[in-house]
C-alpha positions as a Python dict, from the first residue, in 0.01 Angstrom:
ca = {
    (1, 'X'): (0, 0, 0),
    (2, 'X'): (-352, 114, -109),
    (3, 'X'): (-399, 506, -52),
    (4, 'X'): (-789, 639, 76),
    (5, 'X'): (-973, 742, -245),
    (6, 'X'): (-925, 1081, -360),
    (7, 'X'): (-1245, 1313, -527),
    (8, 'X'): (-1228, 1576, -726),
    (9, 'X'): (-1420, 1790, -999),
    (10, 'X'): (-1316, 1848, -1372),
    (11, 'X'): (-1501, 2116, -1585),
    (12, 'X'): (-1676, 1924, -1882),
    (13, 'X'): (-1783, 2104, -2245),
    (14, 'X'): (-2120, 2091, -2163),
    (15, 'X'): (-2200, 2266, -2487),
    (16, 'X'): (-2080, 2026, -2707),
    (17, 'X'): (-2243, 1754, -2573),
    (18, 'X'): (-2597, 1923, -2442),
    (19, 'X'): (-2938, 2106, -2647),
    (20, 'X'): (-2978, 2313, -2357),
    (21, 'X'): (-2823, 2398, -1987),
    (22, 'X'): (-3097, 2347, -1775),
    (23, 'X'): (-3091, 2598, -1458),
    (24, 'X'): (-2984, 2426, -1128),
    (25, 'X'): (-2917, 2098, -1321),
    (26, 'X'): (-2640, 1840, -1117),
    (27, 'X'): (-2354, 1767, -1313),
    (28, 'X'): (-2396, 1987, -1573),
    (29, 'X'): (-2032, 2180, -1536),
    (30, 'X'): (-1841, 1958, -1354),
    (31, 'X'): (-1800, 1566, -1361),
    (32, 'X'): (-1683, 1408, -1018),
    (33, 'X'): (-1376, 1229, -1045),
    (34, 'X'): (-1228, 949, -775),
    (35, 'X'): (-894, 802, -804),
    (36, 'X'): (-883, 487, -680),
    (37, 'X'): (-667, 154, -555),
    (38, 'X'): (-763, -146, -608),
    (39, 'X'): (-533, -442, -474),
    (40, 'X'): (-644, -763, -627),
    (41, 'X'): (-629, -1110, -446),
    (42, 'X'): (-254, -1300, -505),
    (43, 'X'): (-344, -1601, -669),
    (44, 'X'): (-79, -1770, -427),
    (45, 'X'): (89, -1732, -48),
    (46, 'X'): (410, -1633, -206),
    (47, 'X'): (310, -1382, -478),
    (48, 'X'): (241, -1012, -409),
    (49, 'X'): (-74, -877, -504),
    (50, 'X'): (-78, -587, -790),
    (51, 'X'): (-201, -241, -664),
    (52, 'X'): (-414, -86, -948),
    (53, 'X'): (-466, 313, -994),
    (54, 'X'): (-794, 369, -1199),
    (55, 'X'): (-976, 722, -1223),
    (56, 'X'): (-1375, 674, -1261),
    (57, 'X'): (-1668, 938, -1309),
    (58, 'X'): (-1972, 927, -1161),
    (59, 'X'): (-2294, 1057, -1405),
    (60, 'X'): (-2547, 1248, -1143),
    (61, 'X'): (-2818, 1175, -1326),
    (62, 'X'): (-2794, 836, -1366),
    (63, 'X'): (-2578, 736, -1128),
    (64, 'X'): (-2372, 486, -1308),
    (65, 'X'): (-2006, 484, -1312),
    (66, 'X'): (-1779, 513, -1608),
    (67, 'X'): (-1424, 408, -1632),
    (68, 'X'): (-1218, 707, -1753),
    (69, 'X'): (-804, 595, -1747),
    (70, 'X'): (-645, 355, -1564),
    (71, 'X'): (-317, 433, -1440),
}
């Protein structure tokens, strides 16, 4: 079975990896995090397709994805 994804926000150490916190700034504190299920293809009629957990983060400014633990 393959769950709805699930979104949530983790506080990052801004600090460590930022010069300067710019006021009003998206994604400066917090990272968004989905969990997600992926269910690949079976490769045949009798074998059971794996169900996948992986956790990715989504960078605001950018808006590219980054893989951060698969389950």
């Amino acid at each position: 079975m393959v769950e709805a994804p699930v979104r949530w926000y983790q506080r990052r150490s801004w600090w460590l990896e930022e010069p300067r916190a710019e006021r009003g700034r998206p994604g400066l504190v917090a990272h968004e995090i989905w969990r997600l299920q992926v269910q690949l293809e079976a490769t045949s009629r009798t074998e059971t397709a794996e169900v996948h957990t992986i956790d990715v983060s989504r960078h605001l400014a950018s808006g590219r994805w980054r893989l951060v633990r698969v389950h």
